[in-house]
C-alpha positions as CSV (number, residue, x, y, z in Angstrom):
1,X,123.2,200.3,128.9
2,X,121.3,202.9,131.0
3,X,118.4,204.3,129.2
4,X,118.8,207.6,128.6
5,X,114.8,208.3,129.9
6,X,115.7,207.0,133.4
7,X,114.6,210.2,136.2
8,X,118.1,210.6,137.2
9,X,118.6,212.1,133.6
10,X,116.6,214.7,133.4
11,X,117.8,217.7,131.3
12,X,119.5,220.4,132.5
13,X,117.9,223.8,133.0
14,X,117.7,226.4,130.1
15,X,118.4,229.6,130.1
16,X,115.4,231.9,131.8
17,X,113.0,233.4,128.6
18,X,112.7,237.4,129.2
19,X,109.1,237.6,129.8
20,X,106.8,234.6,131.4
21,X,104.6,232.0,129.1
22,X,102.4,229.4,130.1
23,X,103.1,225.9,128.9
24,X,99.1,225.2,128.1
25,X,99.1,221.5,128.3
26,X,100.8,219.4,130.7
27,X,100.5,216.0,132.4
28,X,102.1,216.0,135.8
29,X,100.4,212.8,136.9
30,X,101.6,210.8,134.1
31,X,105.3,209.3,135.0
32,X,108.4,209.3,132.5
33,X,109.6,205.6,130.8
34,X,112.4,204.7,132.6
35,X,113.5,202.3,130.7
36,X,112.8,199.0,132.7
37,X,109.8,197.2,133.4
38,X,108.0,200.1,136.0
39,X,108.2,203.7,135.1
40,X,110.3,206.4,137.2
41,X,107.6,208.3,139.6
42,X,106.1,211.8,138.1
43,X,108.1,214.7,140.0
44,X,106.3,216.0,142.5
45,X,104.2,218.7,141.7
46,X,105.7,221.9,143.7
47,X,109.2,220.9,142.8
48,X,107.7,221.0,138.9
49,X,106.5,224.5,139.6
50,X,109.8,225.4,141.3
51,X,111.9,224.4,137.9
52,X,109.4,226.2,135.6
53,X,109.2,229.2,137.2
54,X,112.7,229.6,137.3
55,X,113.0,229.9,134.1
56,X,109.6,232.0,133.4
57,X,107.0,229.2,133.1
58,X,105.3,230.1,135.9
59,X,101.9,228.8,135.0
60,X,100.7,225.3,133.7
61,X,97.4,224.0,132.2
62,X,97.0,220.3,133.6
63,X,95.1,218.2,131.4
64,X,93.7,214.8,132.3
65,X,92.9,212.5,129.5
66,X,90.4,209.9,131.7
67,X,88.4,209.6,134.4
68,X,91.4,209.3,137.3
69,X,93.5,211.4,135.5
70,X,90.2,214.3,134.7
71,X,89.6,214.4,138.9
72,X,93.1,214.7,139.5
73,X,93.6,217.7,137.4
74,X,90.8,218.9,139.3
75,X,92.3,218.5,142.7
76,X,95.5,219.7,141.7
77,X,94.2,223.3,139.9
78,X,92.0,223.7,142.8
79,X,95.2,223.3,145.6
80,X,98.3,225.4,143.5
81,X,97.1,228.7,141.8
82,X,99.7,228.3,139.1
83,X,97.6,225.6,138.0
84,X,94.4,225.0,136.0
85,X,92.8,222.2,134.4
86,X,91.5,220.6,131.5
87,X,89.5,217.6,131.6
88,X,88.2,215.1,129.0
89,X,88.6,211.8,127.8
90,X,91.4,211.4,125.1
91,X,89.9,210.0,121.8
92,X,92.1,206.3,122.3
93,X,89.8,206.1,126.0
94,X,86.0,206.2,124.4
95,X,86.6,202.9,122.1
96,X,87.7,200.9,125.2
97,X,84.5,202.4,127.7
98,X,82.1,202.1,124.6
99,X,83.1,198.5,124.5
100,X,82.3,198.5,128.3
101,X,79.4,200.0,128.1
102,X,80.6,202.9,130.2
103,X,81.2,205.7,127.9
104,X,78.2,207.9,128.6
105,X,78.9,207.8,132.6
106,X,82.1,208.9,131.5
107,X,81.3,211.4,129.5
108,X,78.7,212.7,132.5
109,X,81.3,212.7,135.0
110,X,83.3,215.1,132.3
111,X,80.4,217.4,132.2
112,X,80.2,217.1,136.5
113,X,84.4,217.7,136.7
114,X,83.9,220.7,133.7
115,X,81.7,223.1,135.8
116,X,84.6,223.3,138.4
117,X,85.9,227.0,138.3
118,X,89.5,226.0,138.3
119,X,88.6,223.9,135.2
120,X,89.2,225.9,132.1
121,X,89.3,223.7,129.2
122,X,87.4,220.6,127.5
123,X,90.2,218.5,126.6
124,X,91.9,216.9,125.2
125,X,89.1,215.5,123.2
126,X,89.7,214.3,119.1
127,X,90.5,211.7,117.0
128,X,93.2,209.5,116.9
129,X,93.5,207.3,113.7
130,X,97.0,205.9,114.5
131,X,96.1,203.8,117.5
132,X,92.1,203.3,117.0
133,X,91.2,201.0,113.8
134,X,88.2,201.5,112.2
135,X,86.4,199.8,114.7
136,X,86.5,202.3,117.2
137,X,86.0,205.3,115.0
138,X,82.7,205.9,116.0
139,X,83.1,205.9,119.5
140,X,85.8,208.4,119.1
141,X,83.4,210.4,116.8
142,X,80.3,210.1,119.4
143,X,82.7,211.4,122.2
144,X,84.5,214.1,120.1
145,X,80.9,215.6,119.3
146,X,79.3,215.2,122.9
147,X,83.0,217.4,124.0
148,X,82.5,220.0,121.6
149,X,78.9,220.2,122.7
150,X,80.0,220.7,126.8
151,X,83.0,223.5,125.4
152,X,79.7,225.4,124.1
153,X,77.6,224.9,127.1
154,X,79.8,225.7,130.0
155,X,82.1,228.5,127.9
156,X,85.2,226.1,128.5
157,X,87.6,225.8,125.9
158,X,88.0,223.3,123.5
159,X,91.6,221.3,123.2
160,X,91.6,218.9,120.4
161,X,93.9,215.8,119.9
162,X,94.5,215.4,116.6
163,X,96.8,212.5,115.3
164,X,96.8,211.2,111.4
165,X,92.7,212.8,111.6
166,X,93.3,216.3,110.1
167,X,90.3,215.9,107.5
168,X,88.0,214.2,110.3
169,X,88.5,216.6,112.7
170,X,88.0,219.7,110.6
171,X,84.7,217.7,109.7
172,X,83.2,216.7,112.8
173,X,83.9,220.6,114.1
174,X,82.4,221.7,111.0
175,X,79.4,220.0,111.5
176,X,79.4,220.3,115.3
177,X,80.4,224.3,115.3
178,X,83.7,225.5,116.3
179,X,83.4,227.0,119.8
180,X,84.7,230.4,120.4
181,X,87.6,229.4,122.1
182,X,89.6,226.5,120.5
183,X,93.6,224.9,120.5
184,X,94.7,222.6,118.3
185,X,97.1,220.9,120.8
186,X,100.3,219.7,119.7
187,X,99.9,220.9,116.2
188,X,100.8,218.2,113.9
189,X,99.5,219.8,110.7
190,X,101.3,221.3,107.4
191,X,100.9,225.1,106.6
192,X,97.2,224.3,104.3
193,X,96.0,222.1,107.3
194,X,97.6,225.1,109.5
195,X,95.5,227.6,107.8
196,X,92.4,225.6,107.7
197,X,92.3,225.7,111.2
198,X,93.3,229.1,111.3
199,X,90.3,229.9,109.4
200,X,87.7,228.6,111.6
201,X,89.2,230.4,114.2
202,X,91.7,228.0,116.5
203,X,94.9,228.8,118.4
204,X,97.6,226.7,117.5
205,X,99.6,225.2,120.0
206,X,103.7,223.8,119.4
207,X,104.9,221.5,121.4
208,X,108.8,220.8,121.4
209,X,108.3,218.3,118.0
210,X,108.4,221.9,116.0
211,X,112.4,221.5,117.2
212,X,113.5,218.4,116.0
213,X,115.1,217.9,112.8
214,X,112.8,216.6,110.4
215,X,110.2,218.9,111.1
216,X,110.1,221.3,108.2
217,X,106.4,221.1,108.0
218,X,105.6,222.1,111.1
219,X,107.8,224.9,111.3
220,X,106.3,226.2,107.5
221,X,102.9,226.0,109.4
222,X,104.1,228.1,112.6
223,X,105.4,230.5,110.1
224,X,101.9,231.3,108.6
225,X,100.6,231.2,111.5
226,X,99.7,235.0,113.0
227,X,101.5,236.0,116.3
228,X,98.0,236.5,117.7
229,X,97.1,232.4,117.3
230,X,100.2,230.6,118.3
231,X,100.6,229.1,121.7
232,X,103.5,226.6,123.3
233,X,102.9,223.8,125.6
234,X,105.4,220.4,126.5
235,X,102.8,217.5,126.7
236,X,105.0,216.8,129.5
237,X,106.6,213.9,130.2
238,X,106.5,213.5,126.4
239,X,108.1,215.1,123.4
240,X,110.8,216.8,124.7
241,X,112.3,219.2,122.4
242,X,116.2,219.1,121.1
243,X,118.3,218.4,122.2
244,X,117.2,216.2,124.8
245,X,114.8,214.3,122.3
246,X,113.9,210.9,124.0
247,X,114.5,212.2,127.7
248,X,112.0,213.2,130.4
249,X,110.0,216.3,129.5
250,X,108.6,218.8,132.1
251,X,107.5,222.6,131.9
252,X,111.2,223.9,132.8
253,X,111.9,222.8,128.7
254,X,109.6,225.4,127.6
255,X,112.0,227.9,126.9
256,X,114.0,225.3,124.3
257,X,110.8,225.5,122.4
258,X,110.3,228.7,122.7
259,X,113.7,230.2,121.7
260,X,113.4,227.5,118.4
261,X,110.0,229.5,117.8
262,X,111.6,232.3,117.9
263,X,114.4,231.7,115.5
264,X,111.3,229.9,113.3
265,X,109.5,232.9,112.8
266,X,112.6,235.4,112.6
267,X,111.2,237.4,115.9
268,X,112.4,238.7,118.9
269,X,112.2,236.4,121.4
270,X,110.8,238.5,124.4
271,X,107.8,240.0,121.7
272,X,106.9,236.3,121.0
273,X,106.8,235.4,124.4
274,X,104.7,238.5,125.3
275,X,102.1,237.2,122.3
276,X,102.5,234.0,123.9
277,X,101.4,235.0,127.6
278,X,98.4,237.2,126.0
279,X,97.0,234.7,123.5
280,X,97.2,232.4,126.3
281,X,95.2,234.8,128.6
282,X,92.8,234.7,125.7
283,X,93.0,231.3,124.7
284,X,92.3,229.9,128.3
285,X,89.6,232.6,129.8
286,X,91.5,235.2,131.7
287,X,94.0,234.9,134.5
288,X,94.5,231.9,136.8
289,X,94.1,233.7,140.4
């Protein structure tokens, strides 16, 4: 049987939101399971902007997670203004160049790619406890710090990857310091872990998980959350909100998660996505021209 991920089967537009959000972490480089053994090509960038504009995403934070990925984003945000970037290396990459021996030339050419205007974030940068063992922990530790340490330096802001870390995390930006700009991306946490974050000052950001069905504890902590801290994003091609769970996800799906937000929080929907297009304003540096 065809797998339902395949490119052809890409989700149908939503409805247009009444005012424009960003979605403030993307991967447009990184291509959608298809199913078989190679993986259906990315879509091409300007027809990605074309869908999410449509329906009022009209601006994308691309986020590269290594070293091809972190120039990419680079080159990208520097030839579409509807683009920035974020660059880092994701917490599952500093195990494998530590082992190499390569992770501090990675972690310099970071710093070199961060100091490109068009480069407004450090990230996503974290821990990862479900795919690193033990063995890699410190690795991941070493690189999370030396990430927070380039967010303070170059005023970039810091996007943190959290997965089965929460206490960790909160630890290592304890003892690092909490830079003044911060997301928790993908926000994985329950309404305590939500307001712990809160507390040190971070925006949280809801992916299209916050829709599916057996997500009660993430929608409790987008509920404390104030509308001042809360930002959306896809993690495109991944996580694809209801009800197209397990198909290709791009920025044009925003709105899904959005409108479930919404309807989370008991809000009107065009409010939200005003907070939405101001926190990110905030969250990000100022405007993307």
């Amino acid at each position: 049987m065809r797998s339902a991920r395949r490119e052809g089967d890409r989700p149908e537009a939503p409805e247009p939101l009444p005012h424009p959000v960003v979605d403030n972490h993307c991967h447009l480089d990184i291509a959608p399971w298809n199913g078989d053994d190679e993986p259906a090509d990315p879509m091409p960038v300007a027809e990605a902007l074309e869908r999410a504009a449509a329906v009022g995403v009209p601006r994308i934070v691309q986020i590269g997670c290594d070293l091809p990925g972190a120039r990419w984003a680079v080159e990208v945000a520097a030839e579409h203004d509807a683009i920035v970037a974020g660059v880092a290396l994701h917490p599952n990459e500093a195990p494998r160049l530590e082992a190499e021996g390569r992770l501090d030339e990675a972690l310099a050419e970071i710093a070199a790619l961060a100091e490109h205007p068009r480069v407004r974030a450090v990230g996503e940068t974290g821990l990862d406890h479900f795919r690193t063992g033990e063995d890699g922990r410190e690795a991941q530790v070493r690189s999370f710090r030396r990430h927070i340490e380039l967010a303070h330096e170059l005023d970039r802001t810091l996007v943190i990857h959290d997965r089965d870390a929460h206490e960790d995390v909160l630890r290592v930006v304890d003892e690092v310091g909490a830079p003044p700009r911060w997301v928790m991306h993908c926000f994985s946490g329950d309404s305590t872990f939500a307001a712990a974050c809160l507390e040190r000052g971070a925006y949280l950001s809801f992916a299209g998980t916050v829709t599916f069905k057996n997500a009660d504890r993430l929608r409790a902590a987008l509920q404390v959350a104030p509308q001042d801290r809360v930002l959306v994003e896809t993690d495109a091609p991944f996580l694809t909100p209801a009800p197209y769970r397990g198909r290709p996800n791009a920025s044009y799906l925003v709105p899904l998660t959005v409108r479930s937000m919404a309807e989370t929080r008991g809000e009107d929907l065009a409010g939200l996505c005003r907070a939405i297009e101001a926190n990110t304003e905030r969250a990000f540096g100022g405007t993307w021209g």
